[in-house]
C-alpha positions, 0 to 999 in steps of 0.5 A: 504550501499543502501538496495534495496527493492525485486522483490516482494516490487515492484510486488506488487506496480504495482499491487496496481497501476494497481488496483487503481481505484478499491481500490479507491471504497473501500478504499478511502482518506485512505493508504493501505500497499499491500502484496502478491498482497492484502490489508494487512492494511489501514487507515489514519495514514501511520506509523500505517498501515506500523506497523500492515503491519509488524506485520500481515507479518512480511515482512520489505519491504511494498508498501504502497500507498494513495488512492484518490479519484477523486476530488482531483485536482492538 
């Protein structure tokens, strides 16, 4: 059976999406778990923000996004 994240997973992916550059300032080349539309965790290694993520919420579902900064090219 497929899980499908809540409305609240993808409200917040988009708020971190909108906010980008903002959370790029402060939490560059770094991942940051959004919850209720907030940085609950971040740092480099994605499997400990998503673990202290859970631990501070206790929620299963967390966007959780790498903030770049500018000087990356593709």
């Amino acid at each position: 059976m497929v899980e499908i994240e809540p409305k609240e997973f993808w409200d917040d992916l988009k708020w971190g999406r909108k906010h980008y550059h903002e959370l790029a300032v402060k939490y560059t080349d770094q991942w940051v778990a959004i919850v209720n539309k907030k940085v609950v965790a971040s740092g480099e290694s994605i499997k400990r923000i998503r673990q202290e993520a859970i631990k501070k919420t206790g929620r299963k579902h967390i966007p959780i996004i790498f903030v770049e900064d500018a000087s990356h090219v593709y």
